[in-house]
TIDOBA-308134 format. One line per field, with one value per residue (C-alpha): residue in three letters; x, y, z. Coordinates in Angstrom, 3 decimals. Each point is the difference from the previous one (the first is absolute). Example, Ala and Ser with C-alpha at 12.3 -4.5 7.8 and 13.67 -1.06 7.14 Angstrom:
residu: ALA  SER
X: 12.300  1.370
Y: -4.500  3.440
Z: 7.800  -0.660
This chain:
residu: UNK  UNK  UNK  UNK  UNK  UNK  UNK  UNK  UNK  UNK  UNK  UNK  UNK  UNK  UNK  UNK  UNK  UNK  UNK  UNK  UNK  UNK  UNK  UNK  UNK  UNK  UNK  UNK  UNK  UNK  UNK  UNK  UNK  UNK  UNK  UNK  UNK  UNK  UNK  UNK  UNK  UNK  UNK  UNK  UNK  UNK  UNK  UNK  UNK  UNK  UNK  UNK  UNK  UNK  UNK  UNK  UNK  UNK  UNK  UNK  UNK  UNK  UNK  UNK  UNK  UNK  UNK  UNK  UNK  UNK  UNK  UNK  UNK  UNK  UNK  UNK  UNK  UNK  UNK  UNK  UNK  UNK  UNK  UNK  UNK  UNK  UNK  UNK  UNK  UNK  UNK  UNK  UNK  UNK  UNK  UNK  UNK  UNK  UNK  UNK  UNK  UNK  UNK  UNK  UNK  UNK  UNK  UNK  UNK  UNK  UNK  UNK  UNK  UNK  UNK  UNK  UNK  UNK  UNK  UNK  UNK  UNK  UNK  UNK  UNK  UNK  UNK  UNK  UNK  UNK  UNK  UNK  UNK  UNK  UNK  UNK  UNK  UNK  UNK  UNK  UNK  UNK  UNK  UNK  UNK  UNK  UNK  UNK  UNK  UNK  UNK  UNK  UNK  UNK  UNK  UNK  UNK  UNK  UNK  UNK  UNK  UNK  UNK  UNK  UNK  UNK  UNK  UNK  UNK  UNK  UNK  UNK  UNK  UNK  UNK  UNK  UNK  UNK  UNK  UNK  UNK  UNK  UNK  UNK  UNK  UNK  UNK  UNK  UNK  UNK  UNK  UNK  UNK  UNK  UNK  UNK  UNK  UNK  UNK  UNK  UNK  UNK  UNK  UNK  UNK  UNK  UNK  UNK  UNK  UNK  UNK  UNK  UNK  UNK  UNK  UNK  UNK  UNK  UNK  UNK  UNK  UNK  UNK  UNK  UNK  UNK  UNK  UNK  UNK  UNK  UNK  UNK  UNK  UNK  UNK  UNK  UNK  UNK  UNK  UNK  UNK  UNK  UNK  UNK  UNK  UNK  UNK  UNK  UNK  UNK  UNK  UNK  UNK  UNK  UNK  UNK  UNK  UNK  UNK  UNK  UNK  UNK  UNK  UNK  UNK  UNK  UNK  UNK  UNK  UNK  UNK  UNK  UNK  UNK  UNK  UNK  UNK  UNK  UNK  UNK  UNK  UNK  UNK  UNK  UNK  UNK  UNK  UNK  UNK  UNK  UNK  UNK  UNK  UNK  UNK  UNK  UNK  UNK  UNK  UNK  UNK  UNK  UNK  UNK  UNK  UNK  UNK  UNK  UNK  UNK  UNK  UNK  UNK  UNK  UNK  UNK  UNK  UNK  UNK  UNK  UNK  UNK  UNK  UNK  UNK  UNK  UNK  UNK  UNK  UNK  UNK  UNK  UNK  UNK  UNK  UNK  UNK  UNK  UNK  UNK  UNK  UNK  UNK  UNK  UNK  UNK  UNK  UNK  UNK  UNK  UNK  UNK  UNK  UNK  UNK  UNK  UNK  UNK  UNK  UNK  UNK  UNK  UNK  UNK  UNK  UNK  UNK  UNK  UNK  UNK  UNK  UNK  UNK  UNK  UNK  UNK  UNK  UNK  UNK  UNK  UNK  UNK  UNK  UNK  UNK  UNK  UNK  UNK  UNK  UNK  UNK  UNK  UNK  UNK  UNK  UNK  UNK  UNK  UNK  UNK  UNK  UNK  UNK  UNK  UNK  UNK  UNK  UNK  UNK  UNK  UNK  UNK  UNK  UNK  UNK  UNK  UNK  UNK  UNK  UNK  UNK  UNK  UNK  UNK  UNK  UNK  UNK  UNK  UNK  UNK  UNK  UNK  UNK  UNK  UNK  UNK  UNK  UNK  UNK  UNK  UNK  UNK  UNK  UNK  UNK  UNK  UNK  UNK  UNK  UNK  UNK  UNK  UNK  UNK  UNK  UNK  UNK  UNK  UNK  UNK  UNK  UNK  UNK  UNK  UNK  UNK  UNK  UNK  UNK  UNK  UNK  UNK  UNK  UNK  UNK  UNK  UNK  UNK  UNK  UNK  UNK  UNK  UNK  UNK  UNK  UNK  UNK  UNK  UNK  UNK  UNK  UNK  UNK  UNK  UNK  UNK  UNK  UNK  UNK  UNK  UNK  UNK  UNK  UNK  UNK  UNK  UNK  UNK  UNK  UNK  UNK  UNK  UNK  UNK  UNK  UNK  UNK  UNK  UNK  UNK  UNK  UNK  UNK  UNK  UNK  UNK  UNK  UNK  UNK  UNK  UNK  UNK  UNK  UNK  UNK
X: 0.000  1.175  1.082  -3.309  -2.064  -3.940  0.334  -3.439  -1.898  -0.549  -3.652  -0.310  -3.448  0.346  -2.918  -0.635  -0.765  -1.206  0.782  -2.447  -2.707  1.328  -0.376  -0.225  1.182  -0.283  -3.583  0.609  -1.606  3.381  1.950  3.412  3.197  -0.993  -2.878  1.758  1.831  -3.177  -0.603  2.835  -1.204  -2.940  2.280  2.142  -3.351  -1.080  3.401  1.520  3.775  0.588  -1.750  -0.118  -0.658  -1.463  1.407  0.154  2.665  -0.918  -2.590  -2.443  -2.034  -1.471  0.648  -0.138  4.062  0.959  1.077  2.909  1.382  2.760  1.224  1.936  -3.201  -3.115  -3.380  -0.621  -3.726  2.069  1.995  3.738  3.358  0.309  -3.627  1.081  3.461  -2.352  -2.280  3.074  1.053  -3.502  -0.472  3.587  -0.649  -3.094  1.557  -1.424  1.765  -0.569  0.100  -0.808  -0.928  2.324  -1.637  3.369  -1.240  -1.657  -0.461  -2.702  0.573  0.893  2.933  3.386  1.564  -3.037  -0.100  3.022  0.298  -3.085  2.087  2.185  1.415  3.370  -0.051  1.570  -2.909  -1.423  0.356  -1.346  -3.383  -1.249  -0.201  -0.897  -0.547  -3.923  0.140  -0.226  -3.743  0.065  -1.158  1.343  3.621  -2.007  -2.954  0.521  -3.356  0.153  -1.282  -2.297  -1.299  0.797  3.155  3.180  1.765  -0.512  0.804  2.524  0.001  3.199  2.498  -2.573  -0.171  -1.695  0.917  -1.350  -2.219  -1.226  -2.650  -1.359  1.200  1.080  2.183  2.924  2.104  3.695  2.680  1.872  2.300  1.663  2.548  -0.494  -3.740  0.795  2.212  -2.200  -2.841  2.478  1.296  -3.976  0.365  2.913  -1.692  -2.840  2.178  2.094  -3.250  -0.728  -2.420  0.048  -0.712  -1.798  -3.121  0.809  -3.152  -0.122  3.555  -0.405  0.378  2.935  1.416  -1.611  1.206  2.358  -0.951  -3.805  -1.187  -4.140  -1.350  -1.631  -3.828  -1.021  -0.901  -3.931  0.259  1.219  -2.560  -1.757  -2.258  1.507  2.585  -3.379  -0.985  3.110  1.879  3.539  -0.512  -0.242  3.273  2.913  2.321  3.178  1.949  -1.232  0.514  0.599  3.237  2.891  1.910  -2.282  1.973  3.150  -2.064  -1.221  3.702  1.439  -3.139  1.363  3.455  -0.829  -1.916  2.321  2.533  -2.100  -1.082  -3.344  -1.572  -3.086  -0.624  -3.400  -1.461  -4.209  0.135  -3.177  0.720  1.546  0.434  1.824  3.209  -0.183  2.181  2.981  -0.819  -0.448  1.217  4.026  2.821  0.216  -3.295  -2.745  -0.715  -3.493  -3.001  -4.164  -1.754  -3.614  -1.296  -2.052  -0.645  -1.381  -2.043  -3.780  -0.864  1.669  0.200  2.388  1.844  1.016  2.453  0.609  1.429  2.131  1.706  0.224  0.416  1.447  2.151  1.234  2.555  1.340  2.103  2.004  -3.187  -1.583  -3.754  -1.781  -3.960  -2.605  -3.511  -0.626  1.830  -0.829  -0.536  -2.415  -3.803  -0.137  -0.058  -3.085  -1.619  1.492  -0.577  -3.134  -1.382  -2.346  0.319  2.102  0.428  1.182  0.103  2.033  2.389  0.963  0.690  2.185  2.019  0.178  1.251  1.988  1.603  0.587  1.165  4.312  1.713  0.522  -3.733  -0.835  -3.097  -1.889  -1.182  -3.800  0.370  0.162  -3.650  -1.397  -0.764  -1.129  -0.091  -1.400  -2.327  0.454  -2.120  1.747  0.076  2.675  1.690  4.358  1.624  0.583  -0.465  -3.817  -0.303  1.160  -2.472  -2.898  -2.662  1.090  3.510  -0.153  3.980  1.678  -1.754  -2.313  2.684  2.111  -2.267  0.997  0.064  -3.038  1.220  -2.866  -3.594  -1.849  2.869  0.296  1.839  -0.303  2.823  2.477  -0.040  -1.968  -0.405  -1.478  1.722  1.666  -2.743  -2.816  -0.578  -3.266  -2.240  1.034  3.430  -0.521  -2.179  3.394  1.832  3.123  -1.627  -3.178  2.212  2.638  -3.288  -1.196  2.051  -2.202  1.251  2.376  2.322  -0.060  0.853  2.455  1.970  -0.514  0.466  3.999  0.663  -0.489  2.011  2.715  -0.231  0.362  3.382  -1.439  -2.412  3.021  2.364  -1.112  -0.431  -3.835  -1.111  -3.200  -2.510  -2.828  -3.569  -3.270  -1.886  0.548  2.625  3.022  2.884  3.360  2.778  2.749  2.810  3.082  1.955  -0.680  -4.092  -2.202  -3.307  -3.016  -2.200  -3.772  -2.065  -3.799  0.320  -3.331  -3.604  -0.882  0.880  2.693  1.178  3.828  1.509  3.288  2.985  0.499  2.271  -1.234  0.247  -2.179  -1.205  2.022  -2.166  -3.786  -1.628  -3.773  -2.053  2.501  -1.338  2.439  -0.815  2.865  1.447  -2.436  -0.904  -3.256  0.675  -2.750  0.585  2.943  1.434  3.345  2.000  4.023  0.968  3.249  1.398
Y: 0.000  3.721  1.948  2.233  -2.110  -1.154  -3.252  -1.115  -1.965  3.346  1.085  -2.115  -1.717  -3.733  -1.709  -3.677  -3.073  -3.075  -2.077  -2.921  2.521  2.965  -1.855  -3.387  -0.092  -4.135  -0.424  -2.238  2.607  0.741  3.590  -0.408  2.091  0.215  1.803  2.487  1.047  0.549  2.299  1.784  3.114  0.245  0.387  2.853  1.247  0.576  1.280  -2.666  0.142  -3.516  -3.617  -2.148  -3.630  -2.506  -3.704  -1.565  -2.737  -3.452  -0.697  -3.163  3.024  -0.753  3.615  1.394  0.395  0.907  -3.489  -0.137  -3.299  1.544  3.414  0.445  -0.966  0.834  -1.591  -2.640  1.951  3.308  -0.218  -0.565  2.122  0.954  1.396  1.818  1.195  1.389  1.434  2.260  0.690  1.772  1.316  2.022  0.857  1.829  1.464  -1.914  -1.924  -3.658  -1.231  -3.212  -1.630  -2.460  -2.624  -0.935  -0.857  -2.795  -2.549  -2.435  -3.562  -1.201  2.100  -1.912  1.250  -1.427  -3.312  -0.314  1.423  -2.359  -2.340  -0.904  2.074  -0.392  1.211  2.636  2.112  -1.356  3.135  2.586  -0.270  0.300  -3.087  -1.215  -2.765  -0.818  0.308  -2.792  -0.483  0.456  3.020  3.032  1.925  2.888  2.579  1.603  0.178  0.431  3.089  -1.984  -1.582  -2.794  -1.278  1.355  -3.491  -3.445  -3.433  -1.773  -3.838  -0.618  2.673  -0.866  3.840  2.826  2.832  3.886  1.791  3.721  -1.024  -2.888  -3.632  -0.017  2.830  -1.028  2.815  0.912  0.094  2.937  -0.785  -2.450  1.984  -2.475  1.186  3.553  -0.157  -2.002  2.265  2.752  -1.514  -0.147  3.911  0.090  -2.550  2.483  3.426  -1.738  -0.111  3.529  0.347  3.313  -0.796  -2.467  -0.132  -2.229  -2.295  -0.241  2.304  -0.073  -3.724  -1.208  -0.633  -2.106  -0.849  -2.918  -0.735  -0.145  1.756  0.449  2.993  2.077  0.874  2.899  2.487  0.272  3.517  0.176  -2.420  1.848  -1.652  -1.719  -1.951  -1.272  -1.165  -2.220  -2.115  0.905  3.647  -0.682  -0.431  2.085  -1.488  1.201  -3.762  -1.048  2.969  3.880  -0.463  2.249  -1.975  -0.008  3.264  -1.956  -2.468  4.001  0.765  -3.122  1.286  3.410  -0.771  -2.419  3.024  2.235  -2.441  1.653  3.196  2.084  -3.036  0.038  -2.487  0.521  -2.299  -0.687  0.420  -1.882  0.038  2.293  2.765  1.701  -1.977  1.667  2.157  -2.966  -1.542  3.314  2.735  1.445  -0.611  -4.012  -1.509  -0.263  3.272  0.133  -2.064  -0.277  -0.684  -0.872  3.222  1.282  -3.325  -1.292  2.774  0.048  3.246  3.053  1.940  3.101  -1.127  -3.136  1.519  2.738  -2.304  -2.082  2.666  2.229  -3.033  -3.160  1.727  3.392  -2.084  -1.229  2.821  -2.514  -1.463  1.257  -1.989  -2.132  1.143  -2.870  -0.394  -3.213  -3.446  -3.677  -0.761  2.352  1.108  2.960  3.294  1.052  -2.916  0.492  3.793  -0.068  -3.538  -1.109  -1.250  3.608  3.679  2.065  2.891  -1.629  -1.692  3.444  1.457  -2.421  -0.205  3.570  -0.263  -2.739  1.777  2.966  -1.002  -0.852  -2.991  -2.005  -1.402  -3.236  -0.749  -2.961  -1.138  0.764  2.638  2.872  -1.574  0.511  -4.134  -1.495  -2.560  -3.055  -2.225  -3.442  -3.086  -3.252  -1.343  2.949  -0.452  -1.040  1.803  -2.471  3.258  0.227  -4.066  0.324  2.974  -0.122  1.289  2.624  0.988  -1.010  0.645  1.975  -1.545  2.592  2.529  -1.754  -0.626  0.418  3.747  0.808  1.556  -0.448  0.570  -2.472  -2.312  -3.955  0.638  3.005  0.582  -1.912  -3.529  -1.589  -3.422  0.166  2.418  -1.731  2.517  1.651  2.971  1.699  2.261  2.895  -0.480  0.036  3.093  1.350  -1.404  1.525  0.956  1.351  2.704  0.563  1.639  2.160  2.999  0.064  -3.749  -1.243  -1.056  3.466  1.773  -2.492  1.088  3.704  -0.641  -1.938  2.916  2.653  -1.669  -0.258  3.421  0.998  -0.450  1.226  -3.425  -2.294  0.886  3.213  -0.554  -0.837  1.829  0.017  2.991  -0.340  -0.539  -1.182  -2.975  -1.563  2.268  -1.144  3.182  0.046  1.558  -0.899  2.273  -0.531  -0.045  3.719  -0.432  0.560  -2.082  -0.368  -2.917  -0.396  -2.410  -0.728  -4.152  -0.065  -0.311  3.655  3.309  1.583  3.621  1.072  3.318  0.064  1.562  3.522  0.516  -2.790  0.134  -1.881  -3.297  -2.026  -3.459  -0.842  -2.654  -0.107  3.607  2.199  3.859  2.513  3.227  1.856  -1.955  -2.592  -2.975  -2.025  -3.815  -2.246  -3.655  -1.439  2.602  1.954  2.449  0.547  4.246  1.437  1.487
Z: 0.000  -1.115  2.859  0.397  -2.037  1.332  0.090  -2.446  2.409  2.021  -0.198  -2.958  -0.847  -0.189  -1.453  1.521  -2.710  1.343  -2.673  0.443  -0.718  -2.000  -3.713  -1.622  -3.621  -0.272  1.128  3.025  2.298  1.960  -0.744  -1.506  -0.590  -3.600  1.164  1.836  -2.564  -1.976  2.543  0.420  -2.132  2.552  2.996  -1.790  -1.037  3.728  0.470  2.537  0.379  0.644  0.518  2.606  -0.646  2.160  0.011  -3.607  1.209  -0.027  2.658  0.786  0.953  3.015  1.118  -3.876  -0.337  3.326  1.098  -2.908  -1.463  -2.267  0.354  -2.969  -2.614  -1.507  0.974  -2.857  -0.116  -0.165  -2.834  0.019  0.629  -3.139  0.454  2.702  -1.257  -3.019  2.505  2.048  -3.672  -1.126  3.476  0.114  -3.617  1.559  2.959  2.166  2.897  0.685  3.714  1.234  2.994  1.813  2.921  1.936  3.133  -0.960  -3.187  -1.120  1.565  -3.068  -0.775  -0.552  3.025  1.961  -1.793  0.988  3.636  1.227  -0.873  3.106  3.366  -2.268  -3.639  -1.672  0.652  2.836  1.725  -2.567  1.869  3.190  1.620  3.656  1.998  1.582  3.636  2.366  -0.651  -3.860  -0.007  -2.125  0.908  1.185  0.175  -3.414  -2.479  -3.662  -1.520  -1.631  2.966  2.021  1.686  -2.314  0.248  -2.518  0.933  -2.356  0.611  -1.913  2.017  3.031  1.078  -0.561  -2.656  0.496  -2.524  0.639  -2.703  -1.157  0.524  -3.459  0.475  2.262  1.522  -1.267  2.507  -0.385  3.316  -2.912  -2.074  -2.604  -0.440  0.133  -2.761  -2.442  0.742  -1.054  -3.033  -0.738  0.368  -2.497  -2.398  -0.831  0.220  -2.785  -2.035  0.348  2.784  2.102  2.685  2.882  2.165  2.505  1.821  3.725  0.277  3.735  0.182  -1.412  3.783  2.633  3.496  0.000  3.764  -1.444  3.165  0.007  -0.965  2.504  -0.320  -0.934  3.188  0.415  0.095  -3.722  -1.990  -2.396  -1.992  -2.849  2.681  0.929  -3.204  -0.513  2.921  -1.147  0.504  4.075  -0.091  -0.180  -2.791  1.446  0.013  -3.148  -2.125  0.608  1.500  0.580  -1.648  -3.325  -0.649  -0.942  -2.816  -1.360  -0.095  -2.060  -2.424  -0.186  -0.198  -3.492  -1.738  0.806  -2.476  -2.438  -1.214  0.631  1.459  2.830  2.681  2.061  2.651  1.050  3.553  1.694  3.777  2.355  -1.672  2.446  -0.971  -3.747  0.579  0.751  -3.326  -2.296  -0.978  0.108  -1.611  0.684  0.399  -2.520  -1.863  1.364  0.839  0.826  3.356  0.182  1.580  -2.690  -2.112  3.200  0.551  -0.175  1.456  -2.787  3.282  -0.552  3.287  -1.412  -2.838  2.485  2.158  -1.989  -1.594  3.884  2.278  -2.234  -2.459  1.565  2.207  -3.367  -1.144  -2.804  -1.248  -3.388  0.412  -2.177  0.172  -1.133  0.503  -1.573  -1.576  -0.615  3.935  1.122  -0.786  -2.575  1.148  -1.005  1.213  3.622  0.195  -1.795  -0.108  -2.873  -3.725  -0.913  0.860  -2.836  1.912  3.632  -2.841  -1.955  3.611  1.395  -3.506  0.123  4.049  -0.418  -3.041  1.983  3.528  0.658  -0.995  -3.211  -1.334  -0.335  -1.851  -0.085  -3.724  -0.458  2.901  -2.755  -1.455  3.509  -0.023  3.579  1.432  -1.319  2.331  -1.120  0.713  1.272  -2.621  -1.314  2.583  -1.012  2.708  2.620  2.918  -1.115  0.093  3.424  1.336  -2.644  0.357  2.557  -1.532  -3.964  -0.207  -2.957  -3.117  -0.175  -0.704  -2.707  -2.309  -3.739  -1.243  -2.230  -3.368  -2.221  1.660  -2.617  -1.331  1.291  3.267  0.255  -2.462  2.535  -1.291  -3.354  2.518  3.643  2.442  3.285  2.083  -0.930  -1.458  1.258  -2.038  2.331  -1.131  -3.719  0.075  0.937  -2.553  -1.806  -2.882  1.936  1.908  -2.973  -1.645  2.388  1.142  3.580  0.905  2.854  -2.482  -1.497  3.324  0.912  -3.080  0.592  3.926  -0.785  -2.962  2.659  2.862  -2.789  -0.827  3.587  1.799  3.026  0.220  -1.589  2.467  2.651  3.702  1.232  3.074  1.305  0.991  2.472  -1.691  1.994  -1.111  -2.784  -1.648  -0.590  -0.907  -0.683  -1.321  -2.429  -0.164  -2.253  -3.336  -0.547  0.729  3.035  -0.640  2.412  -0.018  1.565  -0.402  1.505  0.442  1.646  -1.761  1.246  -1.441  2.145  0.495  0.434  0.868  -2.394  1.425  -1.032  -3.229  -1.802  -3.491  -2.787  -0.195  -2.629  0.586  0.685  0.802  0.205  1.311  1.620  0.298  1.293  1.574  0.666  3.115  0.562  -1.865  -0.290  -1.298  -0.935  0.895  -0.968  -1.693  0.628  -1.809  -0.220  0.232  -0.203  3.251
């Protein structure tokens, strides 16, 4: 990197593609890489600066790519890596950047290192996972439960112990305390930054490291459950033994310390738990460039207080951290569908693009967030993720928001696949079709474009400080203040109109959103609407 330079990653918008369901150019109902680069004119067309890709490794799929049986290769169903060398080639050619995600903590069961660590307490590899004895009674090492639910440990009757997985029993953990595994997992790294990739998302980043003594995780206090610890018997417990450890911070390092072999690369990690120990993974000179918590995909309130508070409370400690801001990806409800509820809210889903668009931190974008989709309630029968097999009816898992992308309102498919499409695509999803919004200059998809053009064309919202300005009820104001600009941001999340004395000396609005009316100082909003001014 140029002395001086902005590293490109920096308030850049990255635009999520989960692969599975982004497009199908054989007709066998399941997205491939060919289909992505199909694409790829769309995604410069909403202006996105890079791509992120989900798994599109080899995968028996019983957690759709995250439980990896061959790193270095292209899901059969995918396409090949020749597909995806062509794919980086027509991307770059576009100026787009290509990142990918990489699963090291764990593999699928039936990757070669597994097949060959279950085999004995004494091969080569016997030690790449983690492995325990039962205690006395047969019962498992320890209290530890799988994200998914259930105890996190699997019998093996042919090494007659038990092995660890965060996830499902089909995804046995990594153990990073084996130098051995550390470096394969980095010569993984290497093997796709020789292809050309830019960069890495990397799953579950705060649990590469687990405690070798496998000491029991203490509960949760009583004091602290909130509801959705409730709703799911790992979160009443603090995972402090099994991941989140202090010690996580030296896996981010080894991460760093390959990118940095190569030029103008990016590294950013999904932080589920404890967010509090962020700041020891990301951010700085020698950890991971950057990285997500789950405070406001999580969220189902759009309370002002709640970005308020991440950016005042969570992130103001972290002087060496430049954010990543999301609202949405392939593990949680849709936005609209969690702040607004129902089969679609044009009107919620221009506001939060146009929030998300404007508040600090490099975007990521979700594919189908810029058409406004929601959620999609599924029946049983739908169901293929195996968290909404375990919890249906009450929780129906993520299915219902990685369904295929609808490109073409009346086509077979939906304009996704000529055959049958892996999930269901609703009618309220192909009303929003592509081609729907490309023709009308009032859509989601519309705004979305205008929304990312004006961000670009604003330095201050790229790369300016955020601070925050009192409001009362549902206003949410801020400031963003650099690169030459002074920019002031209010918006009315609620579904009342809202009033707002503006500070004195403020200049013109230079973005609206919705009925704003302006009389000298004061401001009248309608319901979610806001407006961007120059200070």
């Amino acid at each position: 990197m140029a002395a001086g330079k902005t590293e490109w990653w920096k308030g850049a918008v990255i635009y999520q593609i989960y692969p599975r369901s982004f497009r199908d150019t054989n007709g066998d109902g399941v997205g491939d890489l060919k289909g992505i680069e199909e694409k790829l004119d769309y995604v410069a067309a909403l202006g996105a600066e890079a791509i992120w890709l989900s798994p599109f490794y080899p995968s028996p799929n019983r957690d759709f790519g995250y439980d990896v049986s061959d790193y270095c290769n292209v899901a059969p169903e995918m396409g090949t890596l020749a597909d995806f060398d062509r794919l980086v080639k027509e991307a770059h050619g576009r100026g787009i950047k290509v990142i990918v995600d990489q699963v090291l903590a764990h593999t699928s069961e039936r990757h070669p290192w597994f097949q060959e660590s279950q085999l004995s307490p004494s091969n080569p590899k016997a030690d790449w996972y983690v492995w325990a004895d039962a205690k006395e009674d047969g019962t498992v090492p320890n209290n530890w439960l799988s994200a998914f639910g259930g105890q996190a440990w699997a019998w093996n009757p042919v090494r007659r112990q038990y092995y660890h997985h965060k996830f499902l029993k089909s995804q046995p953990k990594l153990n990073f305390h084996n130098e051995e595994v550390v470096d394969a997992c980095m010569n993984v790294l290497r093997f796709w930054l020789d292809r050309g990739v830019d960069g890495f998302r990397l799953d579950v980043a705060n649990a590469y490291l687990h405690d070798a003594k496998l000491t029991d995780n203490p509960p949760l206090p009583m004091e602290k459950r909130e509801f959705m610890d409730w709703a799911h018997a790992p979160r009443l417990q603090q995972h402090i033994h099994d991941s989140n450890m202090p010690e996580n911070e030296w896996a981010m390092k080894r991460v760093r310390k390959v990118l940095d072999e190569y030029d103008d690369r990016l590294a950013f990690g999904e932080f589920s738990e404890r967010p509090e120990m962020f700041g020891l993974y990301a951010g700085g000179p020698e950890r991971l460039h950057t990285g997500y918590t789950f405070d406001f995909i999580e969220d189902w309130s759009f309370e002002p207080s709640v970005f308020r508070a991440y950016y005042e409370k969570r992130l103001a400690p972290l002087k060496d951290l430049f954010p990543c801001v999301t609202f949405s990806n392939h593990d949680v409800p849709r936005p609209v569908t969690r702040w607004g509820g129902g089969q679609g809210d044009d009107t919620l889903a221009k506001l939060a693009l146009t929030l998300l668009l404007t508040l600090k931190g490099n975007v990521l974008m979700y594919q189908g967030e810029e058409l406004g989709l929601p959620e999609v309630d599924l029946d049983w029968d739908d169901i293929r993720d195996p968290v909404g097999d375990l919890y249906y009816p009450w929780m129906k898992g993520r299915d219902g928001c990685r369904t295929p992308m609808p490109w073409e309102a009346k086509a077979p498919g939906a304009g996704f696949t000529s055959g049958k499409p892996w999930l269901p695509i609703p009618d309220y999803h192909k009303v929003r079709a592509v081609d729907v919004q490309a023709a009308d200059e009032s859509s989601v998809l519309a705004h979305a474009r205008e929304a990312v053009a004006f961000r670009k064309a604003h330095p201050a919202l790229r790369l300016g400080e955020i601070s925050f300005l009192d409001a009362d009820g549902k206003l949410l104001v801020f400031t963003r203040e650099g690169e030459g600009e002074n920019l002031i941001c209010v918006f009315n999340l609620g579904a009342e109109a809202a009033s707002y004395a503006l500070p004195k000396g403020t200049g013109e609005p230079v973005f609206e959103l919705g009925k704003v009316k302006r009389e000298e100082n004061s401001l009248s909003l309608a319901a979610r609407s806001g407006v961007i001014l120059q200070t």
